[in-house]
PDB file of N, H, CA, C and O in Angstrom:
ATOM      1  N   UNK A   1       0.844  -1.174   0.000  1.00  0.00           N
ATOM      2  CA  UNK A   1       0.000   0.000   0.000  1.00  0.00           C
ATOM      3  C   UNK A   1       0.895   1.245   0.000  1.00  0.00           C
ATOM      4  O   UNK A   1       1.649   1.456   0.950  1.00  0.00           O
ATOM      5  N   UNK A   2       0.814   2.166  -1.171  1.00  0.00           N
ATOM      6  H   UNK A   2       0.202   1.994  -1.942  1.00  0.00           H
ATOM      7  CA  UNK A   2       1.129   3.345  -0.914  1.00  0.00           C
ATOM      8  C   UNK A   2       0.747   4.242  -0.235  1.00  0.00           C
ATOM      9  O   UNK A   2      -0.303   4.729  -0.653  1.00  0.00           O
ATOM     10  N   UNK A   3       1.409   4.992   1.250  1.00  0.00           N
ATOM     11  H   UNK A   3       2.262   4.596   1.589  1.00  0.00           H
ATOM     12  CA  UNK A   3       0.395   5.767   1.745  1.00  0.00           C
ATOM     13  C   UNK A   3       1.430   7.220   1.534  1.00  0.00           C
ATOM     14  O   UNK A   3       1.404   8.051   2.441  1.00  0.00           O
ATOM     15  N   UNK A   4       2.134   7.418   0.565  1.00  0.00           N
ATOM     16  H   UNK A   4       2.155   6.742  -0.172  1.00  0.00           H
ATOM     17  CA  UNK A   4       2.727   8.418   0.500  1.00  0.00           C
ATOM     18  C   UNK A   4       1.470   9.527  -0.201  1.00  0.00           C
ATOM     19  O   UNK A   4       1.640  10.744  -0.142  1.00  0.00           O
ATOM     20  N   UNK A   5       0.387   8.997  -0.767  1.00  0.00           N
ATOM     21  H   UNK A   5       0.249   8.008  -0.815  1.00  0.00           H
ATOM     22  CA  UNK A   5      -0.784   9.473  -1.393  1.00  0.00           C
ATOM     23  C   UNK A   5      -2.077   9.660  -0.700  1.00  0.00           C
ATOM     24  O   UNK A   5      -2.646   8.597  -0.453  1.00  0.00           O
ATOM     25  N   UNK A   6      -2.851  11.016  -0.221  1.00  0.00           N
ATOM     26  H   UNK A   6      -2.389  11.880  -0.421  1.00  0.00           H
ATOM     27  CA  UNK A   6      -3.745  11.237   0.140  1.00  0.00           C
ATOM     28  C   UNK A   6      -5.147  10.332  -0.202  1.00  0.00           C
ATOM     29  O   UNK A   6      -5.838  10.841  -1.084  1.00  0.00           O
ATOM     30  N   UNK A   7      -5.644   9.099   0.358  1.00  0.00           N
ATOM     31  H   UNK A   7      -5.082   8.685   1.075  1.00  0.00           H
ATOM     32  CA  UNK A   7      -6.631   9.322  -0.622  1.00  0.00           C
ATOM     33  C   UNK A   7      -7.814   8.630   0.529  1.00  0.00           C
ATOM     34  O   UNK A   7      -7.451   8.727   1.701  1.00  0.00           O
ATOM     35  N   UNK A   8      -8.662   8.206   0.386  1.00  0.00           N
ATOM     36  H   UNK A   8      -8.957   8.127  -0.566  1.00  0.00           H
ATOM     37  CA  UNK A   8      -9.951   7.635   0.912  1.00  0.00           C
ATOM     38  C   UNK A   8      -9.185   6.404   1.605  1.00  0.00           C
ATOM     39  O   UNK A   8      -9.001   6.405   2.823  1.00  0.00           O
ATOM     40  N   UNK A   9      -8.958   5.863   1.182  1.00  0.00           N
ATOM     41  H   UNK A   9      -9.108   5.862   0.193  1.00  0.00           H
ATOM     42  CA  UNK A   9      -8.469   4.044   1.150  1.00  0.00           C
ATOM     43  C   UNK A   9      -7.164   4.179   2.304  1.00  0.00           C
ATOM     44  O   UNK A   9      -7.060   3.443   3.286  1.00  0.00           O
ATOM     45  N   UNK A  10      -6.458   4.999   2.040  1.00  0.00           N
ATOM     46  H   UNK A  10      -6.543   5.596   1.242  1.00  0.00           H
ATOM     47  CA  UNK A  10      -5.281   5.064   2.819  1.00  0.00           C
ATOM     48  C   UNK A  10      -5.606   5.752   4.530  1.00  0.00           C
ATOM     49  O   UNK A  10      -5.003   5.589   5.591  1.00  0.00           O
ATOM     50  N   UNK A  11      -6.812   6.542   4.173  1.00  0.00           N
ATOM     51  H   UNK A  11      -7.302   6.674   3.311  1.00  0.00           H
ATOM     52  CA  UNK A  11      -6.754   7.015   5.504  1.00  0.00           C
ATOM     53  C   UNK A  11      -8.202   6.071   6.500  1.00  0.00           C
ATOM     54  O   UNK A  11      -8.568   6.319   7.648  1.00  0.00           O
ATOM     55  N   UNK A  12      -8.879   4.736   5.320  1.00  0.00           N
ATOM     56  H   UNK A  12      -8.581   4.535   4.386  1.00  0.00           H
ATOM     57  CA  UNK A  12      -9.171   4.292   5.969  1.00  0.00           C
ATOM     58  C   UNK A  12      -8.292   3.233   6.423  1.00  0.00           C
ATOM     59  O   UNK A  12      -8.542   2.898   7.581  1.00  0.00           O
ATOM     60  N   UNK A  13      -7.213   2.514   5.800  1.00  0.00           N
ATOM     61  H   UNK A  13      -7.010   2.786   4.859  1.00  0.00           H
ATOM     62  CA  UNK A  13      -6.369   1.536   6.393  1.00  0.00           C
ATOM     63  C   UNK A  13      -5.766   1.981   7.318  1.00  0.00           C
ATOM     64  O   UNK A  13      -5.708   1.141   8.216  1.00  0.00           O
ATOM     65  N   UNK A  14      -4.977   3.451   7.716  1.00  0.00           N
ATOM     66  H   UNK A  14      -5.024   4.134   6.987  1.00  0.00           H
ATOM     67  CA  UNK A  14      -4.646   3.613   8.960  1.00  0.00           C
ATOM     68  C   UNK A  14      -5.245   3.588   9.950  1.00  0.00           C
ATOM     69  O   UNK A  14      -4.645   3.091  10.902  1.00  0.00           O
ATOM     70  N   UNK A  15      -6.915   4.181  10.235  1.00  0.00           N
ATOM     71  H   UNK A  15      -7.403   4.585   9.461  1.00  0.00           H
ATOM     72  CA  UNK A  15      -7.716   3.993  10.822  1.00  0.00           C
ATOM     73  C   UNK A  15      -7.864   3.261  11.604  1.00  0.00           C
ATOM     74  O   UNK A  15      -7.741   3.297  12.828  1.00  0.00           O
ATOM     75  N   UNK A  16      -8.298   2.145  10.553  1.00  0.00           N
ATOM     76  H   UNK A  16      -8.398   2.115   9.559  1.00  0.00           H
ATOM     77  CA  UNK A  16      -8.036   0.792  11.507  1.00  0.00           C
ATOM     78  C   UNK A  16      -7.788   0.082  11.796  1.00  0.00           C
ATOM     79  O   UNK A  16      -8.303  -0.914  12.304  1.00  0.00           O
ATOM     80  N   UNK A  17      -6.007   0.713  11.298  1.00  0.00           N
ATOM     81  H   UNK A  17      -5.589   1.522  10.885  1.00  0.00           H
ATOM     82  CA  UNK A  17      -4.558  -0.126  11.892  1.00  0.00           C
ATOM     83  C   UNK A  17      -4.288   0.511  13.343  1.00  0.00           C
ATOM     84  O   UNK A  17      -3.715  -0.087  14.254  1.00  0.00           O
ATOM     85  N   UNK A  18      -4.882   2.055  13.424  1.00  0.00           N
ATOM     86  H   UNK A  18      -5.347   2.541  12.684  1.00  0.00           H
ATOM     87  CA  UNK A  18      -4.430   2.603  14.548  1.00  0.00           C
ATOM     88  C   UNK A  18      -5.556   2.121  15.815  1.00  0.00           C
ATOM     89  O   UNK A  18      -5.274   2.021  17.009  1.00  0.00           O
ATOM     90  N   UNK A  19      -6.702   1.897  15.267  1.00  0.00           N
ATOM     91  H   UNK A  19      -6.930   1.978  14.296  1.00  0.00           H
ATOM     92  CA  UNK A  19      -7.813   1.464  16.456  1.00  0.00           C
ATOM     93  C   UNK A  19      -7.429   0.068  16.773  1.00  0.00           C
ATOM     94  O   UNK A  19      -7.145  -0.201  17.940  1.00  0.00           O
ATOM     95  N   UNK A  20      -7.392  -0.814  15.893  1.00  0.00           N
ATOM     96  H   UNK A  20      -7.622  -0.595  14.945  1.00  0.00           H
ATOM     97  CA  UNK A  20      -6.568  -2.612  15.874  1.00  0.00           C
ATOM     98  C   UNK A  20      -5.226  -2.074  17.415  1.00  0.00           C
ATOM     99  O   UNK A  20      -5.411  -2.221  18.623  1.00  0.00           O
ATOM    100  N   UNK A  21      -4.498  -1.718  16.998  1.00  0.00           N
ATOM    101  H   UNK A  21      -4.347  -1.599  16.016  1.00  0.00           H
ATOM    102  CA  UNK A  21      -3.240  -1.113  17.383  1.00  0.00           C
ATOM    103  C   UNK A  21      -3.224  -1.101  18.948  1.00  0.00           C
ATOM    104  O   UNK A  21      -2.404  -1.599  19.719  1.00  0.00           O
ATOM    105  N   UNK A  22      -4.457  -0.332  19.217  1.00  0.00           N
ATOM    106  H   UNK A  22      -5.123   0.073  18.591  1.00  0.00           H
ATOM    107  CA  UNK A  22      -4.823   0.463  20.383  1.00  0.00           C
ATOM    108  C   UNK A  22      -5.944  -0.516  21.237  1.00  0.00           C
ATOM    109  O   UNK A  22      -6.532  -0.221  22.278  1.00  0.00           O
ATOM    110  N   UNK A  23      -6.000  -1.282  20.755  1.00  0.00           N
ATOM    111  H   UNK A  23      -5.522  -1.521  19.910  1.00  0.00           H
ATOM    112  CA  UNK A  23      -7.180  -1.960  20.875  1.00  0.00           C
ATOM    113  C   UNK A  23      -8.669  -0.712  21.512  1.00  0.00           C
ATOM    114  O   UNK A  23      -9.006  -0.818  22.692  1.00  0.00           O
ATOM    115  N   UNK A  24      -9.316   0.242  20.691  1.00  0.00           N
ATOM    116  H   UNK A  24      -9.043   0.328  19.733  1.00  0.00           H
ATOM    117  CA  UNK A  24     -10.217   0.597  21.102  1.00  0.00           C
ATOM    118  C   UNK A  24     -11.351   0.118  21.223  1.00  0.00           C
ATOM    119  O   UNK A  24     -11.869  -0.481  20.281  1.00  0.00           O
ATOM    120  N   UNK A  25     -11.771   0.226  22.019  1.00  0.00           N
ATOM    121  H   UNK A  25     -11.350   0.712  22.785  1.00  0.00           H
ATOM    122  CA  UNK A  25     -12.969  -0.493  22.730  1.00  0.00           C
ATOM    123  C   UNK A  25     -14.527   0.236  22.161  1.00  0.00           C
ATOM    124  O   UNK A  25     -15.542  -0.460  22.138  1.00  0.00           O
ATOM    125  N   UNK A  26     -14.543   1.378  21.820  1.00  0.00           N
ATOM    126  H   UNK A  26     -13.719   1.943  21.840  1.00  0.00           H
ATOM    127  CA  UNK A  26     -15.651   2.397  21.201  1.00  0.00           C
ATOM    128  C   UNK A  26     -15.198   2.599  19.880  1.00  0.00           C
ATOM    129  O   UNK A  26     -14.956   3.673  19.329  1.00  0.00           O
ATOM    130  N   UNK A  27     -15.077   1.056  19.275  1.00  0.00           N
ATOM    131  H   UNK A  27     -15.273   0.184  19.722  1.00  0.00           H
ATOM    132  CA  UNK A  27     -14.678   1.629  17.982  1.00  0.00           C
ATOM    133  C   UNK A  27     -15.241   2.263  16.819  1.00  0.00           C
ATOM    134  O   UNK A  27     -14.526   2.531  15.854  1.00  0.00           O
ATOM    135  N   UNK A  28     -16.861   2.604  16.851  1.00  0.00           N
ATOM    136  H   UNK A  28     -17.442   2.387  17.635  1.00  0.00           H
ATOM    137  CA  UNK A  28     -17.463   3.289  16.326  1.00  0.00           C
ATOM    138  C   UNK A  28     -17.208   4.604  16.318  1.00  0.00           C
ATOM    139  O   UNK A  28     -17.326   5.103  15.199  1.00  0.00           O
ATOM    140  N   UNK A  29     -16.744   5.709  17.604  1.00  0.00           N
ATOM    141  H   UNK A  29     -16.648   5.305  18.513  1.00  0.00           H
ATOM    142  CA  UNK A  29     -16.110   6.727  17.610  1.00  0.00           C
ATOM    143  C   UNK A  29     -15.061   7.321  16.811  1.00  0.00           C
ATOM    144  O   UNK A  29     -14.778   8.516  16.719  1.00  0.00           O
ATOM    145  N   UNK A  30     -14.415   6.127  16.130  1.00  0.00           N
ATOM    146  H   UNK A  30     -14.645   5.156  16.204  1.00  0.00           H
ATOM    147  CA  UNK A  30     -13.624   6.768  15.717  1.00  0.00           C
ATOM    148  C   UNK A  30     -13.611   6.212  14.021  1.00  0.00           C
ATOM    149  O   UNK A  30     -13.352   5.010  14.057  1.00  0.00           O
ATOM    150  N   UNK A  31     -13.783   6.635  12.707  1.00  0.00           N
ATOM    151  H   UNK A  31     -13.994   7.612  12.678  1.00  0.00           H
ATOM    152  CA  UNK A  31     -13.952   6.539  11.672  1.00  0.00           C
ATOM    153  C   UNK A  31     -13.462   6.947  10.499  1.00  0.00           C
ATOM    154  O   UNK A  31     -13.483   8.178  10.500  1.00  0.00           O
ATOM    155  N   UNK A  32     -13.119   6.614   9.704  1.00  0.00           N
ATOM    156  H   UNK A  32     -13.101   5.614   9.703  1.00  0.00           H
ATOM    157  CA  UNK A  32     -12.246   7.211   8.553  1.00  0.00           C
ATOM    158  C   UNK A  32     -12.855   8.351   8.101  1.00  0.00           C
ATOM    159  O   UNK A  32     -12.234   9.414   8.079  1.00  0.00           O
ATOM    160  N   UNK A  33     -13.838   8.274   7.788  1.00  0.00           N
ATOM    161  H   UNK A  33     -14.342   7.411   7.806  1.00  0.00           H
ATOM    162  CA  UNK A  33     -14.771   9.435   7.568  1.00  0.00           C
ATOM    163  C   UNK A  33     -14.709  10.772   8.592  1.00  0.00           C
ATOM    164  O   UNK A  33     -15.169  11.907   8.461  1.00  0.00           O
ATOM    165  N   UNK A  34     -14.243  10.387   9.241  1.00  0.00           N
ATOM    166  H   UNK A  34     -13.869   9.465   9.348  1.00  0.00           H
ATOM    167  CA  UNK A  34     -14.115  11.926  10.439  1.00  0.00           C
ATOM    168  C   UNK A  34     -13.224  12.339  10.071  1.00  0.00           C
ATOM    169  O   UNK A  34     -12.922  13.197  10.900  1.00  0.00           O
ATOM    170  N   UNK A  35     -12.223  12.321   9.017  1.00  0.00           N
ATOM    171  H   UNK A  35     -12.469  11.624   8.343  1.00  0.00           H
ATOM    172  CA  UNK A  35     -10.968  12.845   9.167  1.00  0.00           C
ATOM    173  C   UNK A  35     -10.447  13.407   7.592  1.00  0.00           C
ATOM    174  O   UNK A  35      -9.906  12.593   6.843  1.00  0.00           O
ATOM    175  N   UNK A  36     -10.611  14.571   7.232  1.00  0.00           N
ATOM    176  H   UNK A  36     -11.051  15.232   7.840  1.00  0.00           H
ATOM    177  CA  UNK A  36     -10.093  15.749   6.216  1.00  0.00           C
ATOM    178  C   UNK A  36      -8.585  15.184   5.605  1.00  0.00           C
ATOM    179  O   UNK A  36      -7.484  14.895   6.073  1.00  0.00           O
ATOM    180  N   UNK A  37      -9.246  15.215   4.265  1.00  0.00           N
ATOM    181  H   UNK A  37     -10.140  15.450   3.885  1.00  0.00           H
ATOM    182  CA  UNK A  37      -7.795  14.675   3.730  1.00  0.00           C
ATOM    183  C   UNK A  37      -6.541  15.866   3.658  1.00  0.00           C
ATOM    184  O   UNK A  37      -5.332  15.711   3.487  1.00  0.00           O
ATOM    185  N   UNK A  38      -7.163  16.821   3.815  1.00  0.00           N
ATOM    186  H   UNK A  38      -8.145  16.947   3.954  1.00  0.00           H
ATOM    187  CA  UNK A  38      -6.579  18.082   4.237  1.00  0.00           C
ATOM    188  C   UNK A  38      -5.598  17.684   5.403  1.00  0.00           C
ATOM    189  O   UNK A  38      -4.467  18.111   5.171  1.00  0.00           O
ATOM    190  N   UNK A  39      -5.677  17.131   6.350  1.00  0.00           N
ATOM    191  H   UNK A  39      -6.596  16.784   6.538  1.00  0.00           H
ATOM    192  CA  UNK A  39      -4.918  16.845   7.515  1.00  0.00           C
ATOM    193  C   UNK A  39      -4.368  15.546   7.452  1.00  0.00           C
ATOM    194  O   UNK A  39      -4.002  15.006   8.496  1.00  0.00           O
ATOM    195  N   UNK A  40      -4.215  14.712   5.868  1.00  0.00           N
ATOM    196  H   UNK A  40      -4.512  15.150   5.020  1.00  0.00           H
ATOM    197  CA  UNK A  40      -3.645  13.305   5.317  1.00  0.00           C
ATOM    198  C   UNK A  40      -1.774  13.259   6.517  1.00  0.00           C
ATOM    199  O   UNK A  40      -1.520  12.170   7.031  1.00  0.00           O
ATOM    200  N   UNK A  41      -0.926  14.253   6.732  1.00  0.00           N
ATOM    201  H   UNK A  41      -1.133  15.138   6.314  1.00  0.00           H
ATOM    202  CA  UNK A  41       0.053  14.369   6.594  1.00  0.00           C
ATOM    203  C   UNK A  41       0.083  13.899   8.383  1.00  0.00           C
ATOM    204  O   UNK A  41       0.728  13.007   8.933  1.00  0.00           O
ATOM    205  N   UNK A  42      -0.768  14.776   8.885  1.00  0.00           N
ATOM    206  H   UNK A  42      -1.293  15.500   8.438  1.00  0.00           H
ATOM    207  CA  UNK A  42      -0.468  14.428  10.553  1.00  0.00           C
ATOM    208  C   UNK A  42      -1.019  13.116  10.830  1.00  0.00           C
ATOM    209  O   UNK A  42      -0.346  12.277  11.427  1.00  0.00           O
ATOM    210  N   UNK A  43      -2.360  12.855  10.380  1.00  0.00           N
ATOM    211  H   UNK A  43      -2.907  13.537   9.894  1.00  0.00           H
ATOM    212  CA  UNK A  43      -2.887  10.978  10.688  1.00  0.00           C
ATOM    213  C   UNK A  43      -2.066  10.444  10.114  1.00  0.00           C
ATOM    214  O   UNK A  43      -2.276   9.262  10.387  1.00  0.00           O
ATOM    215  N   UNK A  44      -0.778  10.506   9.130  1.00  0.00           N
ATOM    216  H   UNK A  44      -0.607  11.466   8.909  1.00  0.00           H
ATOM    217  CA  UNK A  44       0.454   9.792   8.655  1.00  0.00           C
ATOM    218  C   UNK A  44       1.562   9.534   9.728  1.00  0.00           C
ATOM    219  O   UNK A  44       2.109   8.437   9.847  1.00  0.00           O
ATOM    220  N   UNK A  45       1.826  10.526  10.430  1.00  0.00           N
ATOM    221  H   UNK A  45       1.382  11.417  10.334  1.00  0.00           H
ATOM    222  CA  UNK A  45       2.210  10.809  11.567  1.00  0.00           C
ATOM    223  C   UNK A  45       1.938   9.914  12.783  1.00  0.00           C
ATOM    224  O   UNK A  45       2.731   9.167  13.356  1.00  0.00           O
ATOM    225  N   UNK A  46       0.242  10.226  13.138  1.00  0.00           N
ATOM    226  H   UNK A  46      -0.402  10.833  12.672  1.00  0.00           H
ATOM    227  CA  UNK A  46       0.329   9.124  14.320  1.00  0.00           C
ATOM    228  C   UNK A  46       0.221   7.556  13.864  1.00  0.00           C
ATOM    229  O   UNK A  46       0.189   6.528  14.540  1.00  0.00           O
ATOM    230  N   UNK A  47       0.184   7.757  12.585  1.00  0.00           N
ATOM    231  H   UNK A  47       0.210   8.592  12.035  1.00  0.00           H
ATOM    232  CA  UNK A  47       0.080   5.949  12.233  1.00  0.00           C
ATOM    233  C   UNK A  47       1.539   5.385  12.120  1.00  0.00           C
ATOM    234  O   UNK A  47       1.895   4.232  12.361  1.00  0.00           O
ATOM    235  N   UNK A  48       2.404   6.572  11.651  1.00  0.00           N
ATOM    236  H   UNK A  48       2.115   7.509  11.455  1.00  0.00           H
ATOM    237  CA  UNK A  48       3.806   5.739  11.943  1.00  0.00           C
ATOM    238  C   UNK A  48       4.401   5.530  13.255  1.00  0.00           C
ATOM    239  O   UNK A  48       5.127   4.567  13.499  1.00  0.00           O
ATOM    240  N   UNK A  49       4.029   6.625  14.284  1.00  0.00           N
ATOM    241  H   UNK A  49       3.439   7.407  14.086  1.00  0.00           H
ATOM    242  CA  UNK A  49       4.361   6.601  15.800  1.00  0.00           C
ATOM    243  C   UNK A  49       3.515   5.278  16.173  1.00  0.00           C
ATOM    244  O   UNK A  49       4.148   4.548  16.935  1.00  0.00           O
ATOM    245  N   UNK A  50       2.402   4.854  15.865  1.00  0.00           N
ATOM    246  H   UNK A  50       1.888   5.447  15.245  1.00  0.00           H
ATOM    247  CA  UNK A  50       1.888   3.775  16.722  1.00  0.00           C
ATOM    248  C   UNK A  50       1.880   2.382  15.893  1.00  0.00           C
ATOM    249  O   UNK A  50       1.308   1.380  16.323  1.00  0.00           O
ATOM    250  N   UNK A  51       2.674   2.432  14.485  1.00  0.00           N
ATOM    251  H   UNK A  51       3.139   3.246  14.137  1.00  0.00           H
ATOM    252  CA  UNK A  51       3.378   1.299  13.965  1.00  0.00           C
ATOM    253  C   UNK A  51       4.549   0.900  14.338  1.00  0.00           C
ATOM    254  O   UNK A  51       4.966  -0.230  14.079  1.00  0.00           O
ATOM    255  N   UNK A  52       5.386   2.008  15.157  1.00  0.00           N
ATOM    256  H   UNK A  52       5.048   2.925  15.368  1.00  0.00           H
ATOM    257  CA  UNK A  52       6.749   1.740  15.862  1.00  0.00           C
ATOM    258  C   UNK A  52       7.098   1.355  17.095  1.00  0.00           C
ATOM    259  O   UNK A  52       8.182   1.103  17.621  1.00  0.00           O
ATOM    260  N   UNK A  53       5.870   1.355  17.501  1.00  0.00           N
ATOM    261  H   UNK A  53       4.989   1.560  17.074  1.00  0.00           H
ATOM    262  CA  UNK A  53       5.667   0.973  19.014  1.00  0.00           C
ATOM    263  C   UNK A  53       5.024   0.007  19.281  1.00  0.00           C
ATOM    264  O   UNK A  53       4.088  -0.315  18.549  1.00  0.00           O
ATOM    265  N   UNK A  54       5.357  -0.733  20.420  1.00  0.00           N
ATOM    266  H   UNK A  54       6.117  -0.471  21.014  1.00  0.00           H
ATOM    267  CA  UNK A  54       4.415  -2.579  20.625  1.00  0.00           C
ATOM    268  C   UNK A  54       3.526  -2.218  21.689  1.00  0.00           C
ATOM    269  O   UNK A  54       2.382  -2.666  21.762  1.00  0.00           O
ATOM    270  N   UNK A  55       4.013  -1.438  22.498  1.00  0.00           N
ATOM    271  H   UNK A  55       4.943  -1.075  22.439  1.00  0.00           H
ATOM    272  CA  UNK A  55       3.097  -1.508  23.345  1.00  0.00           C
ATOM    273  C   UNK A  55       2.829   0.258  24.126  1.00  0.00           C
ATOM    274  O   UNK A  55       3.668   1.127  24.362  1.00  0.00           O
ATOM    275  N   UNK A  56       1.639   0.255  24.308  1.00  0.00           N
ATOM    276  H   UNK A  56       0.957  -0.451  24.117  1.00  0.00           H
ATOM    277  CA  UNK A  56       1.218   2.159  24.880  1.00  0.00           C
ATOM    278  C   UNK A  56       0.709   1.900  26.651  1.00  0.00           C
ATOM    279  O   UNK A  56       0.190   0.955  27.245  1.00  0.00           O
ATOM    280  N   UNK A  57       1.079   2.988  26.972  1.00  0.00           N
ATOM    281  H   UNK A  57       1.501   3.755  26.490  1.00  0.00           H
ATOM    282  CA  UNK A  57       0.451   3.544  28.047  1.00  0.00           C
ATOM    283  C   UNK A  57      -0.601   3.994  28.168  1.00  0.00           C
ATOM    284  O   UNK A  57      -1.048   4.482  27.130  1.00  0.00           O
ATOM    285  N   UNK A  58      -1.433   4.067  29.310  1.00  0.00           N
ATOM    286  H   UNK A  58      -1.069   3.671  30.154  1.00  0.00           H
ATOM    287  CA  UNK A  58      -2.985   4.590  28.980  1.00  0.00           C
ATOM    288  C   UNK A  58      -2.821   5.888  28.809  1.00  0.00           C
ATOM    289  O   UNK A  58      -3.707   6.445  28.161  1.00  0.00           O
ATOM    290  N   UNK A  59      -1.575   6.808  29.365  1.00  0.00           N
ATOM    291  H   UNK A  59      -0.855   6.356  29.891  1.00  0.00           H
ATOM    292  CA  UNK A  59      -1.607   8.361  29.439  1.00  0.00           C
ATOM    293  C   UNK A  59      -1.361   8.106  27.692  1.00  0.00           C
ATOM    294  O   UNK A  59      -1.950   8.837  26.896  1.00  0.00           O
ATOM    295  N   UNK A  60      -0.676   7.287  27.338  1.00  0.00           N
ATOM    296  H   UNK A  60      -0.197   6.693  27.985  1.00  0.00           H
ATOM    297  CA  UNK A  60      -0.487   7.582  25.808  1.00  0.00           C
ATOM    298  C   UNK A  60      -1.460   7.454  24.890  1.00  0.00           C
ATOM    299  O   UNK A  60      -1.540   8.232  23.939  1.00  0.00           O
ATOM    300  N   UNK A  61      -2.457   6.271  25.118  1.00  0.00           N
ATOM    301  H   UNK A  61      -2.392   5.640  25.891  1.00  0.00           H
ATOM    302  CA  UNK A  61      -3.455   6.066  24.339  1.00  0.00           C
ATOM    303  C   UNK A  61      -4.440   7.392  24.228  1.00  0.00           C
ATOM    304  O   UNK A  61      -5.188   7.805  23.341  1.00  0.00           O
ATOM    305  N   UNK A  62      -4.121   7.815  25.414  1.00  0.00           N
ATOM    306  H   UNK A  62      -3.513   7.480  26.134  1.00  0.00           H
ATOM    307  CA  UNK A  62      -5.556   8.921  25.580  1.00  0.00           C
ATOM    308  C   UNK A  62      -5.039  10.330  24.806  1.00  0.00           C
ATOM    309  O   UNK A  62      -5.793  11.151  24.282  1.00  0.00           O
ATOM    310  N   UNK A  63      -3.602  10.405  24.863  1.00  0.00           N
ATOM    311  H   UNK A  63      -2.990   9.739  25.288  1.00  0.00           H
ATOM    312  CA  UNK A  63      -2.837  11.011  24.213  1.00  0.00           C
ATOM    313  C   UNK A  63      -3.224  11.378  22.703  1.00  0.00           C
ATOM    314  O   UNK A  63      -3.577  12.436  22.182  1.00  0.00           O
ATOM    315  N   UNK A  64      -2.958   9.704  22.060  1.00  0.00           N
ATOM    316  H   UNK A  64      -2.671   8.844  22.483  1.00  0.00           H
ATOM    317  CA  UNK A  64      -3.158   9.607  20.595  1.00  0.00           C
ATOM    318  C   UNK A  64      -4.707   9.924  20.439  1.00  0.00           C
ATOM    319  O   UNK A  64      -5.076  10.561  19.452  1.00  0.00           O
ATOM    320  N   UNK A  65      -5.710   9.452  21.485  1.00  0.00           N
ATOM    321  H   UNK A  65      -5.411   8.935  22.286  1.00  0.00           H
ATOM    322  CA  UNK A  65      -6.905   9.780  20.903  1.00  0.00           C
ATOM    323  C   UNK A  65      -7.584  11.591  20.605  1.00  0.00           C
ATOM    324  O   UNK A  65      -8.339  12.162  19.818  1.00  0.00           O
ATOM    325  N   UNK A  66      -6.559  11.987  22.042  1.00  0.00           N
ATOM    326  H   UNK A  66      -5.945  11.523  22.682  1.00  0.00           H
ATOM    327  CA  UNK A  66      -6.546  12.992  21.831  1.00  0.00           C
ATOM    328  C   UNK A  66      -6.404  14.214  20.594  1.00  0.00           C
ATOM    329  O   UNK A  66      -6.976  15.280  20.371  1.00  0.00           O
ATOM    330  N   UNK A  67      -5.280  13.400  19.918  1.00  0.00           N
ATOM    331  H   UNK A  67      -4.815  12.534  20.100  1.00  0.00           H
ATOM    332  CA  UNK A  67      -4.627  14.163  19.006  1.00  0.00           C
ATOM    333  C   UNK A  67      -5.825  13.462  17.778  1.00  0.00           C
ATOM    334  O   UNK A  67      -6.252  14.397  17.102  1.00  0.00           O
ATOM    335  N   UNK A  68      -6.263  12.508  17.469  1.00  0.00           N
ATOM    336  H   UNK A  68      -5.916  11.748  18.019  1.00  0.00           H
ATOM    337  CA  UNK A  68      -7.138  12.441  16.083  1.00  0.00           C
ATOM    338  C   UNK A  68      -8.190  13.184  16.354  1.00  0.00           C
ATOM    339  O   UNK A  68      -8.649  13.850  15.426  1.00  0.00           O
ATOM    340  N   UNK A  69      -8.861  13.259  17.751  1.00  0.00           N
ATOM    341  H   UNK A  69      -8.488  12.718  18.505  1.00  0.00           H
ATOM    342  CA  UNK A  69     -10.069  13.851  17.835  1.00  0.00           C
ATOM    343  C   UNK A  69      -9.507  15.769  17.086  1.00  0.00           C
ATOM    344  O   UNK A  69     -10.207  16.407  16.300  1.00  0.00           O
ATOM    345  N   UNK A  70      -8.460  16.131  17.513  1.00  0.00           N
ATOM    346  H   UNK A  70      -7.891  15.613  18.152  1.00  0.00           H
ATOM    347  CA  UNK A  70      -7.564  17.317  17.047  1.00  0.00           C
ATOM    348  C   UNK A  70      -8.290  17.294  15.099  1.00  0.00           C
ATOM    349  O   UNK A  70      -9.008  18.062  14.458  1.00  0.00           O
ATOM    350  N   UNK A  71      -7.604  15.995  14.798  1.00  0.00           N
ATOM    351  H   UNK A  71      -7.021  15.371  15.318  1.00  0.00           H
ATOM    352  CA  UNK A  71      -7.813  15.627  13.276  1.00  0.00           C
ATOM    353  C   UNK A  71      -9.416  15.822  12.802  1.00  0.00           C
ATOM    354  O   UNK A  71      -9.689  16.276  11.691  1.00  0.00           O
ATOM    355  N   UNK A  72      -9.954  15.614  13.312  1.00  0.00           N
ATOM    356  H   UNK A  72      -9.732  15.245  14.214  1.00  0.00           H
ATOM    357  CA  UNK A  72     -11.607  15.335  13.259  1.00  0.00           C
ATOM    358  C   UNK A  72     -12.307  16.713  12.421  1.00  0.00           C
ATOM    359  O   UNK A  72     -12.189  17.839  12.904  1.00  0.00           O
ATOM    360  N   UNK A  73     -13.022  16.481  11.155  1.00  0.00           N
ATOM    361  H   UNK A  73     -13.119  15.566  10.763  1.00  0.00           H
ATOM    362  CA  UNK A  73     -13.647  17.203  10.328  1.00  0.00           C
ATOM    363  C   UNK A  73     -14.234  17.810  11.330  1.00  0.00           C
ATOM    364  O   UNK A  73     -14.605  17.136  12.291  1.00  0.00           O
ATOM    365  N   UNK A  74     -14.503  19.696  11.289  1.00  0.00           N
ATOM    366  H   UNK A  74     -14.201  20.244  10.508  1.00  0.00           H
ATOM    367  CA  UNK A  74     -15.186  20.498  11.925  1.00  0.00           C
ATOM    368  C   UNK A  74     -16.592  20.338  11.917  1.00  0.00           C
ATOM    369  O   UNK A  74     -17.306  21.122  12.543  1.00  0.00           O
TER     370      UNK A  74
END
């Protein structure tokens, strides 16, 4: 998969590589569709930070959720 390219597909595979990842529990909350391809570059961002890492902290998880809700179409 190329994700050097903005597109639908890519920002749904991070999605829910990053919810898989995290194991979220409300995984309806969080959706590919919430998120502006306009802002493709930073959800690139937390998908490589939480592809490099095995295991999170809860201050971290809440962290990362923090930061997509940031991402989240107005």
């Amino acid at each position: 998969m190329d994700l050097t390219q903005s597109s639908s597909e890519n920002i749904e595979h991070m999605v829910s590589y990053i919810k898989e990842k995290l194991r979220v529990a409300n995984v309806g909350a969080i959706k590919p569709t919430h998120f502006d391809e306009n802002l493709y570059e930073d959800l690139k961002d937390i998908y490589e930070m939480v592809k490099r890492k095995d295991n999170f902290s809860i201050s971290e998880i809440q962290a990362i959720a923090e930061e997509l809700g940031n991402l989240r179409k107005k």
